[in-house]
C-alpha positions, 0 to 999 in steps of 0.5 A, spaced: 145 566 716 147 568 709 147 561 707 139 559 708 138 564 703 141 558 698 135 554 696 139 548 695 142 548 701 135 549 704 133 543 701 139 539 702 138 541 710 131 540 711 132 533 707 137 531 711 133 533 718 127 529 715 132 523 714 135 523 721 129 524 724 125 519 721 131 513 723 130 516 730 124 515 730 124 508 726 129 506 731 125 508 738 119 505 735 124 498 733 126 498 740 118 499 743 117 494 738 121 489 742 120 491 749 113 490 748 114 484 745 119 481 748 117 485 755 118 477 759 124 475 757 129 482 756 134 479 754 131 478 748 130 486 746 137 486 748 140 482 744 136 485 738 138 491 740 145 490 739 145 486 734 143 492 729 148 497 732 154 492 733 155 492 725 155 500 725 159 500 731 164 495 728 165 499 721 166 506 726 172 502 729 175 499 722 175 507 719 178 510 724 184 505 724 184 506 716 183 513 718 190 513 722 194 510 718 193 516 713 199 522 712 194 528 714 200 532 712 201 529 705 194 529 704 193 537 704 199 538 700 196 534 695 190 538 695 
């Protein structure tokens, strides 16, 4: 709990907190949008719905194979 008495670490930590609960929050009122909108045809919430997240999913996967291919061993004698 010693940390919390560094004012930019608080601020950094708070800033960090608004900032992910605002995406959530956009995100949820994004998807309410559309099902509300499209509540007749789903299927077009859905294909929205994952049109925004595949980009982000496919990034992860293209990271972690970059990330594989790395020496861990090298990297932390390097360092």
């Amino acid at each position: 709990m010693d940390i919390f008495k560094n004012r930019n670490f608080v601020r950094l930590f708070f800033a960090a907190l608004a900032s992910q609960m605002g995406t959530t929050v956009g995100n949820m009122a994004f998807a309410f949008y559309l099902l509300d909108h499209f509540s007749h045809q789903p299927a077009y919430a859905t294909l929205a719905e994952l049109m925004y997240s595949l980009p982000t999913i496919f990034v992860f996967f293209m990271v972690g194979v970059v990330a594989d291919r790395f020496d861990r061993k090298k990297s932390r004698r390097e360092l």
